[in-house]
N, C-alpha and C positions, 0 to 999 in steps of 0.2 A: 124417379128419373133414371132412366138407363145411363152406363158409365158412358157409350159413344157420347150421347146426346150431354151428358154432364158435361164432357173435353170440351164437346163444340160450344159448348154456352161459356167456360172460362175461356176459351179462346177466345170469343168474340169480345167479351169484357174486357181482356188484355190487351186486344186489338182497339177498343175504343177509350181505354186509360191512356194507351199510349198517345194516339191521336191527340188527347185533348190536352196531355204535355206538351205536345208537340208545339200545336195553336198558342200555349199557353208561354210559350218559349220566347226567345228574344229573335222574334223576326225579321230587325235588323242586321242582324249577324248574319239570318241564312242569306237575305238581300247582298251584303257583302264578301258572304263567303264563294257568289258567280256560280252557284250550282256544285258546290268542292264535299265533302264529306260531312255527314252528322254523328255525331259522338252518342255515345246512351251507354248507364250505368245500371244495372238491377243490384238489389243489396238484397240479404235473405234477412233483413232487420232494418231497423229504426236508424236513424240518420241521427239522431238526436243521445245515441247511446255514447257520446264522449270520446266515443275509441273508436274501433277497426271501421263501422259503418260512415262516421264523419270523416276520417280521413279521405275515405274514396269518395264521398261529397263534395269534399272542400277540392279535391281533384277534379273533379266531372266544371267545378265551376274555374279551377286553372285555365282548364282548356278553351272554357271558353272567354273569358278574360285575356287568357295571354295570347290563344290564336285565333280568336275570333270564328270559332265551329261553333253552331249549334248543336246543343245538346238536351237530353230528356236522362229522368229519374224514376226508378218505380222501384216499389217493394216486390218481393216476392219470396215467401217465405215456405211454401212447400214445394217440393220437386216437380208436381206437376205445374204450379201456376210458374217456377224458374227455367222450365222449358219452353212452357208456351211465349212466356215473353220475349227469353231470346230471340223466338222464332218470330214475331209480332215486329219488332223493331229491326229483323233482319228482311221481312215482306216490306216494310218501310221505307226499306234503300238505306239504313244509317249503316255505315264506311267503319266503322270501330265500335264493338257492344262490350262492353265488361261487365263480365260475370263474377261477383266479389265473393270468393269464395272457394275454397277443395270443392264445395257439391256440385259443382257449375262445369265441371269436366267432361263428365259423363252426357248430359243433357246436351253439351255446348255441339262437341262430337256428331251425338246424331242431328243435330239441328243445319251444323256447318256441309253436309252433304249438300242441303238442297241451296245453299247459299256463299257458291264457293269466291264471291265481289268481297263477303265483308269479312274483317278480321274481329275472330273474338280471342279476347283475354281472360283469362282464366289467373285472378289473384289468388296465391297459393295454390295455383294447380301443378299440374303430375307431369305433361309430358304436352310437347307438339304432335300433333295431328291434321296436318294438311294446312289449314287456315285457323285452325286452335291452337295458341300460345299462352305460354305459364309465366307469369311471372312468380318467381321462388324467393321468398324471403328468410332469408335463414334464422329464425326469429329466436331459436336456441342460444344465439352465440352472446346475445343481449341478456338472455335471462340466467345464463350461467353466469353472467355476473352479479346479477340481482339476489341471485341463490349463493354468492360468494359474501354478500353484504350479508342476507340473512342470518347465514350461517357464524359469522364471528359477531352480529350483535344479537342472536338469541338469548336471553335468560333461561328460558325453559329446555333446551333443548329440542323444540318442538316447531317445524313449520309447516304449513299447508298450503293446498291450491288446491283452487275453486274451480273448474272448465263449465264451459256450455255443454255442447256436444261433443263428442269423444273423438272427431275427426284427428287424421294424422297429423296433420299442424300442430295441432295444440295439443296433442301426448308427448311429440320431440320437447316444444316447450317447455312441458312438465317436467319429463326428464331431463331435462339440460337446468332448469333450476333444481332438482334436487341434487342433481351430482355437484351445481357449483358449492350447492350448502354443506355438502359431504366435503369439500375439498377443503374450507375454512374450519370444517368440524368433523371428524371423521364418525360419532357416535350419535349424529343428530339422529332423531325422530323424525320420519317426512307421511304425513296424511293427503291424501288427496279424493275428490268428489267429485259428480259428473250431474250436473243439473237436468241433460237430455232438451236442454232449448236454450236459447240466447237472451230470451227476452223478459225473467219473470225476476225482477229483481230483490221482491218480500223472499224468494226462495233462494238468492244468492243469499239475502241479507240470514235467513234462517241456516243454510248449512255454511256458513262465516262462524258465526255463534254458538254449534252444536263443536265445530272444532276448537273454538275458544275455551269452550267449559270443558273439554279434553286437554287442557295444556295449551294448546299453540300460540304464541303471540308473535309469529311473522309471516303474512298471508300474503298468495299470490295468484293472479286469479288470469283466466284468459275467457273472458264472459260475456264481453258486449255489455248491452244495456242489463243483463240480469249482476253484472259484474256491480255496477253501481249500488247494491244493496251488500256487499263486503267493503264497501266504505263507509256503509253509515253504520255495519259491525262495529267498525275499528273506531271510528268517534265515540259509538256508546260502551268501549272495553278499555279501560286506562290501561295504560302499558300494551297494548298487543298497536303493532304497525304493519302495515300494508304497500305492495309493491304493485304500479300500474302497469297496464299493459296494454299496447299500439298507441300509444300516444302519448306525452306528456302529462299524468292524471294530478298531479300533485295539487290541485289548485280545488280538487275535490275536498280533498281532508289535509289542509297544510303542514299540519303539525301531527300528524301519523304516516303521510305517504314520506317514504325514505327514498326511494329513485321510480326511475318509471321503464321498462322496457322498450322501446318505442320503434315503430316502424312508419319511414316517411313517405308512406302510399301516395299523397300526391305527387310529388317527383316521378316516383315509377309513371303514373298513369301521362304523365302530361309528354314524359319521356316516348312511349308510345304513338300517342296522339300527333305530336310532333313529325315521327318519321315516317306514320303512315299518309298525313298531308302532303309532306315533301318527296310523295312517292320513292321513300329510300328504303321502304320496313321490308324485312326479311324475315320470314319466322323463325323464331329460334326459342331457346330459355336462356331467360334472363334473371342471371340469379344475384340476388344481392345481402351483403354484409356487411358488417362492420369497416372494411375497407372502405364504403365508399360514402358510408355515413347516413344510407339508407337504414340502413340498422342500427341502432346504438342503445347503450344506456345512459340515464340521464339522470342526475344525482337533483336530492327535492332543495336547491339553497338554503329555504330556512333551515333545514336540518343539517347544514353542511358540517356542524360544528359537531354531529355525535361519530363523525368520522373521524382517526387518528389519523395521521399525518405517515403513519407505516399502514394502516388499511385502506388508505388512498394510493399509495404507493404499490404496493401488491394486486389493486385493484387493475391500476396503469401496467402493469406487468401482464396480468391476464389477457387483457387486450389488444397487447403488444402481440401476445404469442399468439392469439387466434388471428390477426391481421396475417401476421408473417406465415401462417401455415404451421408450425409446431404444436400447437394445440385447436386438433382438429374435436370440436366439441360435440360433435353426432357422431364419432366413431366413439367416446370413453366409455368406458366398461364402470357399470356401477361400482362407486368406492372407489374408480383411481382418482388419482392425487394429481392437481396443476404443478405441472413442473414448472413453475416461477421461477424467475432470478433475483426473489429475495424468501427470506425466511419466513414463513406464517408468521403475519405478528398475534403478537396477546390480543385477545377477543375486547373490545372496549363495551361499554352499555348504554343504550341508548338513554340511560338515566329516566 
């Protein structure tokens, strides 16, 4: 099959997946919605991966719960099929398309030329483009504290993280928890790996495990559904624990996950949704942090007790300063030091 003729045949596919979400949707909603806008989400992953892809799930179904839009779901996991469907749901008439994802920029872009009615969003994207908007999630500013907790309950000296794909998002990530672990430990050991997919989770759980048998027993992972096989590392390796990411994971491994990095992607999207109904949305970047609680880190309760009462409080400090602006955490230079306003305390163990 020639490549023209390949395009035209996934197009046509996407065009008729989409449809039959569509049909499949709650046709009451569009009945009451008087002809007003359709909402549609593309993930480049499973909806069932725990983190980054349910979150934008559980938003696509905000929207339609709290404003009553109709909305549609589809995969789309390689660049060609995350173009086409843009472009599928944008021939559609749907009023707001998000694109879950950095790789969704570039595609959204050329796509938004020939459909300049509808607003695409672009989660963790780069830049406005006409009728393509980013929302930016500063997801660093969450994990520099993750990497702050790491770093004063390691025994080994040793932490890791796991990535999918080596996209910008989750290298900042990376970076901003190693530097937090360096700020609690100045001589830690920091390993990190890059899976090159989101989806294959025997291969999180296999390079979990090959950094285990190297030392590390505090893992941190930005993975999706492949992310889920470095939590069944951390169940099968006594003493090494693990730190979630986009979402509240604790409830995965109770008694190893120590905090979770979390990003509250429904809020963003419904935030959206919201103002493009009430014909007030402006494009712009909308960036968010720790400030407004879109971002945070989340400590696992059952394990509250391996935190001391001074690395809770140093912790509260961190967070203080990255709110306030004084510790701006994508500009620090590998190896600097949080300027706190309290002393490092003594490293406790997670026992």
């Amino acid at each position: 099959m020639t490549r023209k003729r390949h395009v035209a045949v996934l197009q046509l596919l996407i065009l008729c997946c989409v449809a039959v979400l569509t049909s499949c949707g709650p046709r009451s909603n569009q009945a009451n919605n008087g002809g007003g806008i359709r909402a549609a989400l593309i993930t480049p992953g499973s909806i069932a991966d725990a983190a980054w892809n349910a979150g934008a799930y559980a938003g696509l179904l905000q929207v339609r719960d709290s404003l009553g839009l109709p909305v549609s779901h589809i995969e789309a996991r390689t660049p060609a099929e995350q173009e086409e469907a843009l472009r599928a749901y944008a021939a559609q008439g749907y009023g707001v398309i998000y694109g879950h994802g950095f790789e969704f920029q570039d595609a959204a872009e050329r796509v938004a030329t020939d459909y300049p009615d509808a607003v695409f969003v672009i989660t963790s994207g780069q830049r406005v483009s006409g009728n393509v908007v980013p929302l930016v999630f500063r997801f660093g500013e969450a994990t520099y504290l993750a990497g702050m907790v790491a770093g004063s309950l390691t025994r080994s000296g040793r932490v890791g993280f796991i990535g999918g794909i080596e996209l910008p998002p989750v290298r900042l990530g990376q970076d901003a928890w190693e530097r937090g672990a360096r700020s609690a430990n100045p001589r830690v050991q920091t390993r990190s790996t890059y899976l090159n997919n989101f989806d294959d989770a025997v291969a999180g759980r296999e390079a979990a495990l090959a950094m285990i048998r190297l030392g590390v027993d505090m893992l941190h992972h930005n993975a999706d559904q492949a992310g889920l096989g470095v939590f069944q590392a951390a169940r099968e390796s006594p003493g090494v624990y693990v730190f979630g990411a986009n979402a509240d994971q604790s409830a995965l491994a109770p008694d190893r996950v120590l905090g979770s990095a979390v990003i509250d992607v429904p809020r963003a999207i419904l935030m959206v949704a919201r103002e493009v109904q009430a014909g007030r949305f402006t494009p712009r970047v909308e960036s968010f942090g720790l400030e407004g609680g879109v971002v945070r880190y989340v400590g696992n309760p059952a394990l509250d007790s391996v935190l001391t009462p001074a690395l809770r409080a140093w912790l509260d400090a961190a967070r203080d300063s990255i709110i306030a602006g004084t510790l701006r955490v994508s500009e620090l230079d590998s190896g600097q030091e949080l300027p706190a306003s309290s002393p490092r305390p003594p490293a406790p163990s997670p026992g």
